[in-house]
MIKE-325523 format. One record per residue: residue in three letters; z, x, y of N, C-alpha, C in turn. Coordinates in steps of 0.05 Angstrom, whole numbers. Each point is the difference from the previous one (the first is absolute). Last residue first. Layout:
# residues N
ALA; Z; X; Y; Z; X; Y; Z; X; Y
...
***
This chain:
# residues 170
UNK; -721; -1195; 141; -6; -29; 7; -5; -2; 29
UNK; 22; 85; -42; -28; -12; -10; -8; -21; 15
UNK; 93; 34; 22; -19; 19; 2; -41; -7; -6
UNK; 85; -34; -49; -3; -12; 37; -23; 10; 9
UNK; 12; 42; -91; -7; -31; 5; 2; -10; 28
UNK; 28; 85; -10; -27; 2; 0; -8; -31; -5
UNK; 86; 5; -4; -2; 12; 30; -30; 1; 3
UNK; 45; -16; -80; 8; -13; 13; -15; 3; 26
UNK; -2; 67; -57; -21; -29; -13; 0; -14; 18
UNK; 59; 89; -2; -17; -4; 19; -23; -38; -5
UNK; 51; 46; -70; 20; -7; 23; -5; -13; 18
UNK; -57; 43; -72; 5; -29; 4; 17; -14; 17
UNK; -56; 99; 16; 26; -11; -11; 5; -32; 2
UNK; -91; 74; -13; 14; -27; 15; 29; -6; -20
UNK; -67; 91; 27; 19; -13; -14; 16; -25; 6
UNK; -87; 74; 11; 9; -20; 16; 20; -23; -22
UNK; -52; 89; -15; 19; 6; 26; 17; -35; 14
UNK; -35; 40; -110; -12; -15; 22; 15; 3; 20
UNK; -27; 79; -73; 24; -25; 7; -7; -6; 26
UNK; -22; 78; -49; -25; -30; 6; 13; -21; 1
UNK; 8; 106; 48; 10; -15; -26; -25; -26; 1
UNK; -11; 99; 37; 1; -30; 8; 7; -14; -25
UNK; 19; 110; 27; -14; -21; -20; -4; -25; 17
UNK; 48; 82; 31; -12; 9; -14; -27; -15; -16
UNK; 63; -26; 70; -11; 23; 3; -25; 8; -6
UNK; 69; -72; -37; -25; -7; 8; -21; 18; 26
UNK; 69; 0; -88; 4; 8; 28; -37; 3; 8
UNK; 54; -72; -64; -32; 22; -5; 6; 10; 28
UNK; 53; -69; -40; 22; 27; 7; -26; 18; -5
UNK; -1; -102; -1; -9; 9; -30; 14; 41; 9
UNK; 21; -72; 58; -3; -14; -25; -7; 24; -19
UNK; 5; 19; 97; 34; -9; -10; 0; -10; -27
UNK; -61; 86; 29; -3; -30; 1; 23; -12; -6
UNK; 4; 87; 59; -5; -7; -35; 1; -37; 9
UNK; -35; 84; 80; 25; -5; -17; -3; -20; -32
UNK; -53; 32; 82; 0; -25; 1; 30; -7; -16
UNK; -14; 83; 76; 7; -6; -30; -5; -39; -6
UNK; -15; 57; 94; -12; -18; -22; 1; -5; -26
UNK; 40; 65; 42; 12; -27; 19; -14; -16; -10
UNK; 27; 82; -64; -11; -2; 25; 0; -35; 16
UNK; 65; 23; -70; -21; 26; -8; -23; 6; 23
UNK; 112; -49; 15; -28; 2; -11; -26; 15; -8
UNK; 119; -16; 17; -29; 16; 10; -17; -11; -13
UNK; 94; -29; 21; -12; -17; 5; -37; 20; 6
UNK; 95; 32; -8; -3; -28; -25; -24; -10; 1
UNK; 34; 93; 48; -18; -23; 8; -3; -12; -24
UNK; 79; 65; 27; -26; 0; -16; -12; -24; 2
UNK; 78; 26; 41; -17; 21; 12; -30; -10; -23
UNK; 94; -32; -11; -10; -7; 19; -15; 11; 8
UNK; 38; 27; -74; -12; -16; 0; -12; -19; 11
UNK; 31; 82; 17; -26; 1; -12; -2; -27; -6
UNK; 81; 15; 33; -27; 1; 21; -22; 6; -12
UNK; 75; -8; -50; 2; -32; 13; -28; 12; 20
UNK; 29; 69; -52; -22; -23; -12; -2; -21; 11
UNK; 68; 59; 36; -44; 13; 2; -12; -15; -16
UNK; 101; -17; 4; -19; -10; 19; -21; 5; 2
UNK; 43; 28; -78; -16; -27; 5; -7; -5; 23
UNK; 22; 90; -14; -23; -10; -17; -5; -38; 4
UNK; 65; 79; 41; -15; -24; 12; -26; -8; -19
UNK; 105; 32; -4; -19; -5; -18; -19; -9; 23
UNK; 80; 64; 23; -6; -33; 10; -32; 3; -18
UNK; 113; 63; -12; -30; -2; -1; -20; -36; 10
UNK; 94; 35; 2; -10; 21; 0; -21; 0; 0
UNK; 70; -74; 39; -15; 6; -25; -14; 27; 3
UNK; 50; -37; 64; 17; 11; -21; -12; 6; -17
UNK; -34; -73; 61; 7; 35; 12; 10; 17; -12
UNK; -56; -81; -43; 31; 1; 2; 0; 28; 14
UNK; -92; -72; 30; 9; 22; -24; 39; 6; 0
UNK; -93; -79; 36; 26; 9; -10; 4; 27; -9
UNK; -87; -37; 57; 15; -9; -29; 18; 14; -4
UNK; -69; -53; 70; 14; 29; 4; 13; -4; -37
UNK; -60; -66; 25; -5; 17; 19; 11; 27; -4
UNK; 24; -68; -48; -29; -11; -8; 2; 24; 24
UNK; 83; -19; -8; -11; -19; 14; -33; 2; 5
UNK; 102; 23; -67; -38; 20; 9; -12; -35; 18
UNK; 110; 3; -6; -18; 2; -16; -39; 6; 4
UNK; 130; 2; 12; -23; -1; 8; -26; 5; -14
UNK; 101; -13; -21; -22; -24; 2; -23; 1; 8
UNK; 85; 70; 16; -10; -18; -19; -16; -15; 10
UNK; -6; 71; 57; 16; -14; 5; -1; -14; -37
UNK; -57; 74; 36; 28; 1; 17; 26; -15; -5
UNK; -95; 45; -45; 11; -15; 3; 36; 6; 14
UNK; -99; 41; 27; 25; 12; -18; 11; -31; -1
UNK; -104; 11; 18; 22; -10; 6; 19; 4; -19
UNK; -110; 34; -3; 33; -10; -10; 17; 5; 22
UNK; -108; -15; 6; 19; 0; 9; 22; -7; -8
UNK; -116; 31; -13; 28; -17; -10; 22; 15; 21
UNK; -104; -2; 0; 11; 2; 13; 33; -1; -8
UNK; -116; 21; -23; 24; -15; -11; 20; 19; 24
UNK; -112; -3; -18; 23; 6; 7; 22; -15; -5
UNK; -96; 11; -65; 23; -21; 11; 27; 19; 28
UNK; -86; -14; -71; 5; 15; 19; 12; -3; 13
UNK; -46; -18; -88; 11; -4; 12; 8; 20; 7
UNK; -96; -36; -44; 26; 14; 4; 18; -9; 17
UNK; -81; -24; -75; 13; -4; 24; 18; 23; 7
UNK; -91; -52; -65; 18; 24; -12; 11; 1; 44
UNK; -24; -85; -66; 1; 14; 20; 18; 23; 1
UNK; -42; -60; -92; 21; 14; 17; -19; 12; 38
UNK; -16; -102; -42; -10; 21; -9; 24; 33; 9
UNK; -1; -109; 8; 25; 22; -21; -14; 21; 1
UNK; -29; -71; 61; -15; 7; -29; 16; 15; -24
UNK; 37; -27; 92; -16; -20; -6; -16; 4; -30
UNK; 63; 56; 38; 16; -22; 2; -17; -28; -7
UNK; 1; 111; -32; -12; -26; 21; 5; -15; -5
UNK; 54; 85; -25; -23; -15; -9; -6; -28; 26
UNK; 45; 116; -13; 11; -33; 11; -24; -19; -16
UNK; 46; 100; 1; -18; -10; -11; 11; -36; 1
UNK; 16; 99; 66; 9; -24; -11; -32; -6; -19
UNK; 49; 85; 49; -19; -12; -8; 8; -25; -13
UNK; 68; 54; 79; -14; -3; -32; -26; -26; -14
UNK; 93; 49; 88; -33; -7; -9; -10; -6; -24
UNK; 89; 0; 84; -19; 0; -26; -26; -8; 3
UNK; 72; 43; 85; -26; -14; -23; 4; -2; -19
UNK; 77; 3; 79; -16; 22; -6; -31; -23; -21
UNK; 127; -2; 41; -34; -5; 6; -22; 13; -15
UNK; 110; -36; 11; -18; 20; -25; -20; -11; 8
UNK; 93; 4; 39; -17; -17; 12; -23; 14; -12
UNK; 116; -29; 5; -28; 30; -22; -19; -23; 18
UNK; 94; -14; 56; -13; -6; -15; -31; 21; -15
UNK; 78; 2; 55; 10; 6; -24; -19; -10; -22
UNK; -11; 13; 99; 17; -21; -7; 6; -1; -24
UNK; -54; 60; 33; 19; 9; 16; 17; -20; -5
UNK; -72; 27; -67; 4; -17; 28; 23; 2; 7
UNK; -49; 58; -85; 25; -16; 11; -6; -11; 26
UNK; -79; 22; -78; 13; 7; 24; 28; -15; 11
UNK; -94; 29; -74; 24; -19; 3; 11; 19; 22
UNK; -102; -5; -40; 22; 18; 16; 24; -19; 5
UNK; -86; -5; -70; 15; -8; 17; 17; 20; 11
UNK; -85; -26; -61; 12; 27; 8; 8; -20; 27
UNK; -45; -15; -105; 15; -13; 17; 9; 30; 17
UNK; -77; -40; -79; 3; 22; 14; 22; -4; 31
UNK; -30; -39; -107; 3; -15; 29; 17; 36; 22
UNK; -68; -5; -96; 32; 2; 4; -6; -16; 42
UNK; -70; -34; -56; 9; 24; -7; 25; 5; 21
UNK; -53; -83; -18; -20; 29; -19; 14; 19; 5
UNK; 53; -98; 3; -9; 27; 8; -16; 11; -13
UNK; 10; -105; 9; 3; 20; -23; -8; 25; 16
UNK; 37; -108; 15; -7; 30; 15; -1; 16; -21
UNK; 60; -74; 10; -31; -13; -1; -14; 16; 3
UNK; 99; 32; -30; -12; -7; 23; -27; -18; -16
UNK; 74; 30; -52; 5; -34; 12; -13; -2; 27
UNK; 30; 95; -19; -12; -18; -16; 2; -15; 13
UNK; 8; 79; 38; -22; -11; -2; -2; -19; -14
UNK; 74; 53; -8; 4; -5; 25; -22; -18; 8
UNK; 2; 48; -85; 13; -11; 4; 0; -26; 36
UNK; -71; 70; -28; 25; 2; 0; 7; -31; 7
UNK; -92; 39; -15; 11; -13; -23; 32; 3; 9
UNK; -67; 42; 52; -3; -26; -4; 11; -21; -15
UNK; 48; 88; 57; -22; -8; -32; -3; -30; 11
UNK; 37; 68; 82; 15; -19; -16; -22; -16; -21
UNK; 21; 86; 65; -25; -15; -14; 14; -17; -17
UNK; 39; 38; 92; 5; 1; -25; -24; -12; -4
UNK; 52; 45; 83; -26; -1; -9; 11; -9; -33
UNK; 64; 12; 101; -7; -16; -33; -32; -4; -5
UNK; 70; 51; 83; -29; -5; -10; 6; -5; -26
UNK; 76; -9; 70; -6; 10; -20; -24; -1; -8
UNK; 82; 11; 87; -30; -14; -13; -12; 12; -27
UNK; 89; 16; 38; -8; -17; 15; -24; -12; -1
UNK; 65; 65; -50; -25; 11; 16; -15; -18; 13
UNK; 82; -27; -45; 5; 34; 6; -19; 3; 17
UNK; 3; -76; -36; 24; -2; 20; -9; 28; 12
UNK; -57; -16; -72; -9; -17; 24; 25; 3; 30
UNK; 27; 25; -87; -20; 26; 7; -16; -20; 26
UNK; 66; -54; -48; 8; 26; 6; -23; 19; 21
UNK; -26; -80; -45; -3; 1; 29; 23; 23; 4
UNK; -94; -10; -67; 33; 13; 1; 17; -3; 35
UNK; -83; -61; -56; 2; 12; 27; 32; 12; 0
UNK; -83; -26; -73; 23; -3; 9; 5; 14; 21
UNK; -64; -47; -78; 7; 13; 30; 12; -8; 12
UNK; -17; 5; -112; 0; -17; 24; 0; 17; 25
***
């Protein structure tokens, strides 16, 4: 994982963090996202004069995504600046307000592997396609219609509708 020693952060006030973090770690599962290759992370963590870490810097890494209209793969990347902000807890009860996120001042070390996945997973587009004119797959017979023309008819009458095409006639 990555980790931020905050002893040695107390000592020397800023720290450079470079890590390659695999396509296959742990930390990556349960994404919608398949890496082509290690995720390339380089941050600089830093104390604020208010006690609060303030870890800036990039990731990077190739993505294997698919289209949202044909499934075909889209080969992608990501590029992502990132910003995080731990807050020492001060008081019981307090809790990550989605902006800044928690850590214990006592503790020796601050994991930031999940917040860097919370920003990859906000950094990756759910929503790519293979180009803009993708026609994408037939909803009946699934012929990515790119590639083919199916022979399924385009015009589907739902009986629902009966009611409405009878007024409609008369």
């Amino acid at each position: 994982m990555l980790r931020l020693d905050l002893t040695r952060l107390e000592r020397e006030g800023s720290i450079q963090i470079e890590a390659r973090i695999p396509p296959d770690d742990p930390l990556w599962s349960d994404m919608e996202v398949t890496f082509a290759g290690p995720v390339q992370v380089r941050v600089r963590a830093s104390r604020a004069g208010s006690g609060e870490i303030v870890v800036r810097g990039t990731m990077e890494a190739p993505l294997h995504q698919e289209c949202r209209r044909c499934l075909e793969p889209v080969p992608g990347a990501l590029s992502e600046e990132v910003t995080l902000v731990f807050l020492p807890v001060t008081e019981p009860g307090m809790e990550d307000d989605g902006e800044t996120r928690l850590f214990e001042e006592g503790a020796g070390e601050l994991d930031l592997g999940e917040a860097l996945r919370e920003e990859v997973i906000l950094a990756i587009d759910p929503y790519v396609v293979c180009r803009p004119e993708c026609k994408g797959l037939c909803p009946r017979c699934g012929a990515n219609l790119n590639v083919e023309t199916c022979g399924c008819t385009t015009e589907e009458l739902d009986p629902r509708w009966n009611a409405l095409r009878a007024l409609k006639e008369e």
